[in-house]
C-alpha positions as a Python dict, from the first residue, in 0.01 Angstrom:
ca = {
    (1, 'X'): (0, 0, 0),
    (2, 'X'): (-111, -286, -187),
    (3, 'X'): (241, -477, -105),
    (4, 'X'): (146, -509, 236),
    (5, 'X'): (-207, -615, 189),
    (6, 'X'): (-129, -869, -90),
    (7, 'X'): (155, -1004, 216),
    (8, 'X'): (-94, -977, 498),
    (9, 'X'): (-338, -1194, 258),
    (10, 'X'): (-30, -1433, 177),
    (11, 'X'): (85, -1471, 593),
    (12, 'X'): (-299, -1586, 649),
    (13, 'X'): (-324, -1806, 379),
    (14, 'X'): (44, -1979, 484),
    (15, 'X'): (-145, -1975, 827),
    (16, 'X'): (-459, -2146, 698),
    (17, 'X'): (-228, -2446, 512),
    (18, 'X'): (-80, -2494, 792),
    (19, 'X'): (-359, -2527, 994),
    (20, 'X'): (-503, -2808, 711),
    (21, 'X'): (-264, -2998, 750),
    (22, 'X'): (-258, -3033, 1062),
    (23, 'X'): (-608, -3150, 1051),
    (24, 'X'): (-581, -3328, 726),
    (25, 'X'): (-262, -3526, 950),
    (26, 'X'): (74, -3458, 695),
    (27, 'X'): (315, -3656, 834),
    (28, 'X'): (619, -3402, 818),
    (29, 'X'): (377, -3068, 971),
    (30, 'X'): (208, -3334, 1267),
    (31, 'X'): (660, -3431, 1333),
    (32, 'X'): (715, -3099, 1397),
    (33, 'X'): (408, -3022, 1593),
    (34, 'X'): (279, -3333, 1797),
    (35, 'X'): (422, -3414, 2115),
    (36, 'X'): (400, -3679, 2394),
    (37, 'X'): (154, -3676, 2707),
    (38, 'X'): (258, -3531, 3051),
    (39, 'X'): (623, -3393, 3141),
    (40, 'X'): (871, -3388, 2878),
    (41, 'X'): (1201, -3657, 2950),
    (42, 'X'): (1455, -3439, 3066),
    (43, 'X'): (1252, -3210, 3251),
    (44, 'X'): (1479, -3048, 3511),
    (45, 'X'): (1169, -2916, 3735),
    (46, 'X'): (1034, -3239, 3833),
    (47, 'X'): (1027, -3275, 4220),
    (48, 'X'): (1236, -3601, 4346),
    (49, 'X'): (1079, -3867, 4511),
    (50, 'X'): (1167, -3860, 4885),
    (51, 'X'): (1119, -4251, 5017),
    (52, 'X'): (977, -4228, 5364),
    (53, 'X'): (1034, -4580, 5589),
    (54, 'X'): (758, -4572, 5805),
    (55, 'X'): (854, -4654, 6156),
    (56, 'X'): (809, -5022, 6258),
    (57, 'X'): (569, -5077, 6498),
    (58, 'X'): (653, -5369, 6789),
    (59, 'X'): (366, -5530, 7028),
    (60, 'X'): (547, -5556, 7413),
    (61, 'X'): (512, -5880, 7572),
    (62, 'X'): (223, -5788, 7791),
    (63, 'X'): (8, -5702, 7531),
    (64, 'X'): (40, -6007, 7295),
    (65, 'X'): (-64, -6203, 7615),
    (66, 'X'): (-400, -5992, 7668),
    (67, 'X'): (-471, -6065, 7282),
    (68, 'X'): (-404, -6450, 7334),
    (69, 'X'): (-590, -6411, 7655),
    (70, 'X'): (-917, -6241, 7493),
    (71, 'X'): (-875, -6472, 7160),
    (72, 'X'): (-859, -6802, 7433),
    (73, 'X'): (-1152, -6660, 7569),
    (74, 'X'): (-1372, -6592, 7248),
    (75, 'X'): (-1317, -6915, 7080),
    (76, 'X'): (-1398, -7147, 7411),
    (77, 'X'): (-1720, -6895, 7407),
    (78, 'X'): (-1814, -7010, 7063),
    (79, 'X'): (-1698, -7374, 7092),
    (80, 'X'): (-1957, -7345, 7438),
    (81, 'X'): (-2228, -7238, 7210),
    (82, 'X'): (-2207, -7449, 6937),
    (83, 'X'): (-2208, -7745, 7184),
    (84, 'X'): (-2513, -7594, 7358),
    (85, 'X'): (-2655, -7529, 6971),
    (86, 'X'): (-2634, -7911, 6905),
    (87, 'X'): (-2759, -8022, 7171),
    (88, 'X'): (-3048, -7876, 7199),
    (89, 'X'): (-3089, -7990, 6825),
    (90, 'X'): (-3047, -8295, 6910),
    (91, 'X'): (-3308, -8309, 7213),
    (92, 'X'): (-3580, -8159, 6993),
    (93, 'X'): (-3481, -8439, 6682),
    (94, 'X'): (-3496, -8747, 6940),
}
């Protein structure tokens, strides 16, 4: 009876060094215990990367000459308005 008591008391205080030196950092105990972040190398369960092209998209004739068209158009807009802008600056200066 007292065997096993005086062994239970012995397993807890292995248990208990252990522990300390863990905390305490011993170099040989923190070897056999630490371990690196995320997955370990090797890991067989890791899903593989599936590369998906994405499809390339084309502009048809017809509808890079409405964007010219409209881009034409918005620029002689603000050329007209600049040209209006300075001269009325310059009828309200002289």
């Amino acid at each position: 009876m007292n065997s096993s008591i005086i062994e239970a008391i012995d397993k807890q205080i292995a248990e208990l060094q252990h522990a300390r030196a863990i905390l305490v950092g011993a170099p040989d105990v923190l070897a056999q215990v630490k371990r690196g972040r995320g997955r370990p190398k090797g890991s067989k369960s890791a899903p593989k990367p599936v590369a998906v092209k994405p499809n390339k998209r084309t502009l048809s004739e017809d509808g890079r000459a409405r964007i010219s068209a409209a881009l034409k158009k918005r620029h002689a807009a603000k050329k007209k308005a600049a040209k209006k802008a300075s001269a009325t600056t310059e009828e309200q200066a002289g």
